[in-house]
C-alpha positions as CSV (number, residue, x, y, z in Angstrom):
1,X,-82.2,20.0,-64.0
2,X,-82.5,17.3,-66.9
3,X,-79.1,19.5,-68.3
4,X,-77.1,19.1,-65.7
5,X,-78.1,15.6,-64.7
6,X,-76.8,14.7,-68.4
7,X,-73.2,16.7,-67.6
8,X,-73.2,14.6,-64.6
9,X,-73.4,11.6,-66.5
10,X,-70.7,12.9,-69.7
11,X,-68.0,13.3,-66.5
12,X,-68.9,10.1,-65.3
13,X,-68.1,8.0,-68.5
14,X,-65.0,6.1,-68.6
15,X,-62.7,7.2,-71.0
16,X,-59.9,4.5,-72.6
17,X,-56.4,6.0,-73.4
18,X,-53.6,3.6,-75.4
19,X,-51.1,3.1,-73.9
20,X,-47.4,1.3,-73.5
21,X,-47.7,-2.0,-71.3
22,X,-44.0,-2.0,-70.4
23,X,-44.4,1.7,-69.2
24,X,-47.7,1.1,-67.5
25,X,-45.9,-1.2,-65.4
26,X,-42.9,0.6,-64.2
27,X,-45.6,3.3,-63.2
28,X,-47.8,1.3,-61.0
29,X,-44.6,0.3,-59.4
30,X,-43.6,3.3,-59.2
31,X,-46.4,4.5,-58.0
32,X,-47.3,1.5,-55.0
33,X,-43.2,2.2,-54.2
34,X,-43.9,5.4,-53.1
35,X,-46.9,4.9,-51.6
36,X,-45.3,2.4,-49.2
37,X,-43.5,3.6,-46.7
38,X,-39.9,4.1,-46.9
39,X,-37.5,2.2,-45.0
40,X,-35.1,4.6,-42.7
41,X,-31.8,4.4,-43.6
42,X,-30.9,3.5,-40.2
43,X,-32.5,0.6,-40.9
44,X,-28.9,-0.8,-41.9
45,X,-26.9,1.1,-40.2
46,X,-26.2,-1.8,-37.2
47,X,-25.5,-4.6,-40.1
48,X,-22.8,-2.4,-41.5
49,X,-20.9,-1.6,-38.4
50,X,-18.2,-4.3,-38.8
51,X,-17.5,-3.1,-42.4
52,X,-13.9,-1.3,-42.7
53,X,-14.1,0.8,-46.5
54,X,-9.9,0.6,-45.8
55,X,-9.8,-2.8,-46.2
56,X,-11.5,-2.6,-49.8
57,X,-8.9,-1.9,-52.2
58,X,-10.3,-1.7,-55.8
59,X,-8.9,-1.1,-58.9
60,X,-12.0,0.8,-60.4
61,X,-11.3,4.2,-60.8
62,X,-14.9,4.7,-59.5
63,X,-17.2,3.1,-57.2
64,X,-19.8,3.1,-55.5
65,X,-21.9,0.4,-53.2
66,X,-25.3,1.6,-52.0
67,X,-28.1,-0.7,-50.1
68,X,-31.6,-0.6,-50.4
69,X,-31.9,1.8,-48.1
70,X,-29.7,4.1,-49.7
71,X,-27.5,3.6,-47.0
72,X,-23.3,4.0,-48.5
73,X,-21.0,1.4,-47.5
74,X,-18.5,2.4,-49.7
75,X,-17.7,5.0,-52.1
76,X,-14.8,6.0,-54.2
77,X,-14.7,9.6,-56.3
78,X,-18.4,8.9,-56.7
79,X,-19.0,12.3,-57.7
80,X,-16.8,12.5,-60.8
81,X,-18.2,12.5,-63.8
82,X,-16.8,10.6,-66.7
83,X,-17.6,8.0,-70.1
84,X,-20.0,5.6,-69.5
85,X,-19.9,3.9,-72.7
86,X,-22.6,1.3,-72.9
87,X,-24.0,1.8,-69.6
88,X,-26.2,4.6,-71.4
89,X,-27.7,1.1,-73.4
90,X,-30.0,1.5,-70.3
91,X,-31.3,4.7,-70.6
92,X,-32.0,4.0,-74.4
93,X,-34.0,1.3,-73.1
94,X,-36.0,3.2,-70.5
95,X,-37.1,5.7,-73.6
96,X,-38.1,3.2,-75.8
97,X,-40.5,1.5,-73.1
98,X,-42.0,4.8,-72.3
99,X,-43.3,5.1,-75.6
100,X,-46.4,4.0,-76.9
101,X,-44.5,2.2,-79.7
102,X,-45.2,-1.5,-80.7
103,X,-42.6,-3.9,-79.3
104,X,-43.4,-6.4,-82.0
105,X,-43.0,-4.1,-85.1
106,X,-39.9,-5.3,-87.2
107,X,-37.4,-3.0,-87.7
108,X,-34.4,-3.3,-90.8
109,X,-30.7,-2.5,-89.5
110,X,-29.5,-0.2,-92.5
111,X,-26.0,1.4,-93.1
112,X,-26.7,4.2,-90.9
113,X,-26.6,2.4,-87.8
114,X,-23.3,1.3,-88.8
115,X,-20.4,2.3,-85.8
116,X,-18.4,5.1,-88.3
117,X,-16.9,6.4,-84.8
118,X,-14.6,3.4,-83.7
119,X,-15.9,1.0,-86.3
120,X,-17.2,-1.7,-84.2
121,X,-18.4,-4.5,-86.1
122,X,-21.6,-6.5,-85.1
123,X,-23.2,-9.4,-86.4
124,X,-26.4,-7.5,-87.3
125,X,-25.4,-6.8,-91.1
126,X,-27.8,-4.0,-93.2
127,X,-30.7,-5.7,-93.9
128,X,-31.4,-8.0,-90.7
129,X,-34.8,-7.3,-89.3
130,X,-35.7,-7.8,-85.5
131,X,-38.6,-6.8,-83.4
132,X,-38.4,-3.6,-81.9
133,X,-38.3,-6.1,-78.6
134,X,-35.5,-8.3,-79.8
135,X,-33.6,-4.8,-80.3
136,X,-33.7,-3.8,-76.9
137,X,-33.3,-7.4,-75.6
138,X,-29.8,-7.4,-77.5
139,X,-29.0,-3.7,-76.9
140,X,-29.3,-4.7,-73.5
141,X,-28.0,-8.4,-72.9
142,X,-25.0,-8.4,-75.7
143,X,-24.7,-4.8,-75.7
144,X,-25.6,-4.4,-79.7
145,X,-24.2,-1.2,-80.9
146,X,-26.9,-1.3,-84.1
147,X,-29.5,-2.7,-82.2
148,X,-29.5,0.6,-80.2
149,X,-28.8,2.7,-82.8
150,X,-32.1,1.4,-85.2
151,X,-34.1,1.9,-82.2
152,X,-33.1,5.6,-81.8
153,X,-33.1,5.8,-85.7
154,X,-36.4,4.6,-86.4
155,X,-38.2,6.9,-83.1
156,X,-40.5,9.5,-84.5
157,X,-39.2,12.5,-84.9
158,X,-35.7,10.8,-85.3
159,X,-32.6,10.3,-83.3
160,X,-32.1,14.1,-82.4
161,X,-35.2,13.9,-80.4
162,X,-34.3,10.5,-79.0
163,X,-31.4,12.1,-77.3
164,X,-33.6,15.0,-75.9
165,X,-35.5,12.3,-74.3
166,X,-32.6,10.5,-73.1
167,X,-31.7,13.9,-71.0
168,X,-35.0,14.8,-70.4
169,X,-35.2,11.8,-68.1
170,X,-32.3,11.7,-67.0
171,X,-33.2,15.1,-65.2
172,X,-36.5,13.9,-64.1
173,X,-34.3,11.4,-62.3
174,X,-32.1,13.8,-60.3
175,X,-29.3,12.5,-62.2
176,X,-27.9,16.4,-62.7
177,X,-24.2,15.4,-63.7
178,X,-25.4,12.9,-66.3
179,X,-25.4,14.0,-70.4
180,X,-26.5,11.4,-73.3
181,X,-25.1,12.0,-76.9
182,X,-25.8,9.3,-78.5
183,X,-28.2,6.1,-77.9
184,X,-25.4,3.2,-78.2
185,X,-22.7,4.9,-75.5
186,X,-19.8,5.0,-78.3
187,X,-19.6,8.4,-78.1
188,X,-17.0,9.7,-75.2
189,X,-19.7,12.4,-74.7
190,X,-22.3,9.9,-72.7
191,X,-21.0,10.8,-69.4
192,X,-22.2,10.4,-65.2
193,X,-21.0,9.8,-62.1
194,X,-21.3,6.8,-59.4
195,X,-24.5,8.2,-57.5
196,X,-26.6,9.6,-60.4
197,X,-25.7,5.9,-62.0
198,X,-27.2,4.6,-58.5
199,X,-30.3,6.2,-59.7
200,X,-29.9,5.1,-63.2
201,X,-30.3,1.7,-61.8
202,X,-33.2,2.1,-59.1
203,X,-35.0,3.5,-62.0
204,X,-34.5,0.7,-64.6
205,X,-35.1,-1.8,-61.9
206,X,-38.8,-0.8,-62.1
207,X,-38.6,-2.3,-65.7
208,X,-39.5,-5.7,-65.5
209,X,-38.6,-6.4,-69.2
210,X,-34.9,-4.3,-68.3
211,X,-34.6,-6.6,-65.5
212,X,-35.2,-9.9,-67.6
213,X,-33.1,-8.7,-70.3
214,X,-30.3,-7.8,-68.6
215,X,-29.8,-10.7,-66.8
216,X,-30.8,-13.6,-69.6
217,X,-27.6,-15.7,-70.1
218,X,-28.1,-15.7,-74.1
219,X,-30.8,-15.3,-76.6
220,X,-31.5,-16.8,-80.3
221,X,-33.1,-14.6,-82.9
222,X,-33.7,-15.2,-86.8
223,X,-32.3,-12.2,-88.6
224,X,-32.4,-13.2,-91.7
225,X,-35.0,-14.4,-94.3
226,X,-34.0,-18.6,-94.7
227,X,-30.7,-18.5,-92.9
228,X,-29.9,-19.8,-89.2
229,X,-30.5,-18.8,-86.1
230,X,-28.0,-16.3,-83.9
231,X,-26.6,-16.9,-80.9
232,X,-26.1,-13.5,-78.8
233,X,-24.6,-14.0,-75.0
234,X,-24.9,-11.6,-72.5
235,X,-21.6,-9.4,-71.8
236,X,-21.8,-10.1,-67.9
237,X,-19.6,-13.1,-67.0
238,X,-21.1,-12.8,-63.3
239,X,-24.5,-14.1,-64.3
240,X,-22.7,-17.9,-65.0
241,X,-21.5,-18.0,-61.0
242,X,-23.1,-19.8,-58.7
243,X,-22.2,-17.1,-56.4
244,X,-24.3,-14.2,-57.5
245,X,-27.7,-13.4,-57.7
246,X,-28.3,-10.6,-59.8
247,X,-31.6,-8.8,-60.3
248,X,-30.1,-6.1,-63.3
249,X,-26.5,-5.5,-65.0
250,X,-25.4,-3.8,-67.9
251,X,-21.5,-3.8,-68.9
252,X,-19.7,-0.6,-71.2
253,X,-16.6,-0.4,-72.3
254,X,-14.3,2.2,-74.9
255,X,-11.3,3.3,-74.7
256,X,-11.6,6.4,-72.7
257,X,-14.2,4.9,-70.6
258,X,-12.4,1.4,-69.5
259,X,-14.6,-1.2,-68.2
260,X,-17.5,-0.3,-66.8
261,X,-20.3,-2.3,-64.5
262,X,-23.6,-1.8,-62.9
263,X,-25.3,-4.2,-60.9
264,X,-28.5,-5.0,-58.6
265,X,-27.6,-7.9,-56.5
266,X,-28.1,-9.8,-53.3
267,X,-24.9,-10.6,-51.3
268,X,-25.8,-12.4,-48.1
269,X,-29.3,-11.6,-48.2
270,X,-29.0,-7.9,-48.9
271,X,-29.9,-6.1,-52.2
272,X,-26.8,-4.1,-53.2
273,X,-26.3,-1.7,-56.4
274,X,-22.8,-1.7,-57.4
275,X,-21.6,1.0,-59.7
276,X,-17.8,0.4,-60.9
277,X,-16.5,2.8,-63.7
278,X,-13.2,2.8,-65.3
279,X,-11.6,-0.2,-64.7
280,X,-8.2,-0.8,-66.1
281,X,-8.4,-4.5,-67.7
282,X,-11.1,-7.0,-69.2
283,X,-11.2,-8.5,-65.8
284,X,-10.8,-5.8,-63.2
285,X,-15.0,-5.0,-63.0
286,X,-15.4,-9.1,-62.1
287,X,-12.5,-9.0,-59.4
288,X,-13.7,-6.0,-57.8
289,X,-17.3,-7.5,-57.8
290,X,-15.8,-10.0,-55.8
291,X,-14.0,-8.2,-53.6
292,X,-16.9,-6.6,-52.9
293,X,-19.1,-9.3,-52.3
294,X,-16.3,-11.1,-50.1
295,X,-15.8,-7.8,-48.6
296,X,-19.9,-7.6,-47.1
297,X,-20.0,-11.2,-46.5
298,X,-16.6,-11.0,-44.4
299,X,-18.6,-7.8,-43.0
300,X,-22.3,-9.0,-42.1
301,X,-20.5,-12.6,-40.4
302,X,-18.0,-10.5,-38.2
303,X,-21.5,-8.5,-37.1
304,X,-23.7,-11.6,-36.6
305,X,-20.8,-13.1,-34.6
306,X,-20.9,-9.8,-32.2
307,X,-24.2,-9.9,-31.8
């Protein structure tokens, strides 16, 4: 009797596991998400009705516009997969804040995080030394090829592993046409479509650091031991109108990836995600944000007027 009483009490001790705050968070949202019922996506079918997809001409090679109840109100060879460039940047973020790492260690850039692919340049030179946090806040905001690639570099087990993860989640995710080769999103072989990007986004929207990040204006960090301050802005031009309100972006861009955009926002009231790949020009992913917003305004006034 005295025996098992004592087992009793052993089960019944609490028991303290370390863990990652950022990644603690994202799971209890996760978790209280779920939990909640989901919204039906008829839901928003009757706010949509006046919307025409013929009337939206974009010059994205790929879109795709998706509400929060995963309703589609317009899509556009959204299954096609293709470069991503630094759209993976959120990914590589999503990895880093699972870990159990410490967001205030410093980290040195070196010459291997050096862009030896399309020779990029960056302000970061060998030797600057951030905070694992600072990285990803730059990776994310700026879009800092050596800022992702000292993150990957200094994981344990290295950047091979990094780039398991990267996939590894990915998968988790039901993104099934998505691959990750590298952690910066200079390498042609990062590729996805529009919808597994949707989910790229619903999934780094649970972030609350990814969500900050992404969507500060600029940032000032001290690099270098008894020089000046650096000014990094963030790569999203969006963010300084007065006619957005945007929860998360992240911008990419190389060559054989064009301009690239994805975006949580609310346009007339309504949380959007936005996914625009391949854009032919520095300022086609901005115009075709517009047309879209001006496109669902136009759409949800026509509606109201009806009803």
């Amino acid at each position: 009797m005295f025996k098992k009483t004592l087992l009793t009490c052993f089960l019944l001790l609490p028991i303290t596991i370390p863990t990652n705050t950022h990644a603690v968070e994202s799971d209890r949202m996760s978790r209280q998400s779920a939990e909640q019922k989901k919204p039906e996506r008829s839901s928003g079918i009757k706010l949509w009705r006046a919307l025409n997809p013929k009337k939206l001409q974009l010059q994205s090679t790929a879109a795709l516009v998706v509400d929060r109840f995963g309703n589609e109100l317009y899509s556009k060879n959204a299954d096609q997969a293709r470069p991503i460039a630094s759209i993976t940047k959120l990914m590589t973020a999503m990895v880093i804040l699972d870990s159990p790492l410490p967001m205030r260690q410093e980290l040195v850039i070196t010459d291997e995080d050096r862009d030896l692919l399309r020779m990029t340049g960056s302000r970061l030179k060998p030797g600057a030394t951030l905070t694992r946090e600072q990285l990803i806040k730059l990776a994310l905001m700026s879009s800092e090829n050596r800022a992702a690639s000292a993150l990957a570099r200094t994981f344990p087990a290295g950047r091979k592993r990094f780039i398991y993860l990267m996939n590894k989640k990915a998968l988790s995710l039901g993104m099934r046409n998505t691959k990750f080769t590298d952690p910066t999103g200079l390498d042609v072989g990062n590729s996805s479509t529009p919808r597994d990007l949707h989910k790229l986004v619903q999934a780094a929207m649970r972030y609350p650091f990814i969500r900050k990040a992404t969507t500060s204006r600029s940032a000032q960090v001290y690099p270098y031991l008894k020089k000046g301050q650096l000014r990094f802005a963030n790569t999203n031009r969006l963010l300084n109108s007065e006619s957005w309100d945007i929860s998360l972006s992240k911008t990419g861009y190389i060559n054989e990836a064009g301009r690239c955009l994805v975006m949580q926002a609310q346009v007339s009231g309504q949380e959007l995600t936005i996914i625009l790949l391949n854009s032919f020009g520095k300022m086609t992913p901005y115009g075709d944000s517009n047309r879209i917003r001006k496109w669902v305004e136009q759409g949800i006034n026509v509606n109201s007027g009806s009803t």
